[in-house]
N, C-alpha and C positions, 0 to 999 in steps of 0.2 A: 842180373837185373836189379837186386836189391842194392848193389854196389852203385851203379845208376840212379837209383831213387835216391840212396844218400848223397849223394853228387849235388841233383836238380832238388832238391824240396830242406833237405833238413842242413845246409851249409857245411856239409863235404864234411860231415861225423861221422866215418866210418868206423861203427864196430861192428867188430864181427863180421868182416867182412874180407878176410885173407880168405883167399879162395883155391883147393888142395884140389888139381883134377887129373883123373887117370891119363893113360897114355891113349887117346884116341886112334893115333896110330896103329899102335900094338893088335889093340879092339878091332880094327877096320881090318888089318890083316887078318886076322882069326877068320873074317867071313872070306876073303881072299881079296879085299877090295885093296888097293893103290891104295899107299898115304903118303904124305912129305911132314913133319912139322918145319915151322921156318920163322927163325927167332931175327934173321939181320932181312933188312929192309933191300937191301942190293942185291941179294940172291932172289928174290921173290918174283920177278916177270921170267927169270928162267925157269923156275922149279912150278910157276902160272900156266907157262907155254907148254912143258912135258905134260900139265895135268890135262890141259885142252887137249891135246894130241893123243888121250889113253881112248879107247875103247871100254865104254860101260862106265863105272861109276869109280873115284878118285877124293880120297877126303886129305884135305888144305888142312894143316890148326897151325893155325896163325896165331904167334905168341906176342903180343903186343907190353910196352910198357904201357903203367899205370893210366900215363896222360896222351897217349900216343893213338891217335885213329886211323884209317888207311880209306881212302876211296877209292871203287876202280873205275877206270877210266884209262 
């Protein structure tokens, strides 16, 4: 979000603002939950479709570049 605010308000002066995150993934398995990370754009309604199709709960992290947004639809 603060990467956001520097975007919209102070003309896209990002400091401090590379942002280092765990493996969500990894974390989600720990409690025994599904996960996929998914870095290319063409894989993603397949690896969408498996998550829709699990049973119980399923974490997506979605690795986007810098300037790149995703709608779903």
């Amino acid at each position: 979000m603060v990467r956001q605010w520097q975007d919209m308000f102070f003309n896209k002066r990002y400091a401090s603002t590379s942002l280092l995150n765990p493996n969500f993934v990894m974390i989600a398995e720990t409690y025994n939950i599904p996960g996929r990370r998914v870095s290319k754009r063409r894989i993603l309604k397949f690896i969408r479709r498996d998550a829709l199709l699990q049973r119980g709960h399923f974490l997506l992290d979605l690795l986007l570049r810098r300037k790149e947004t995703y709608s779903y639809g």
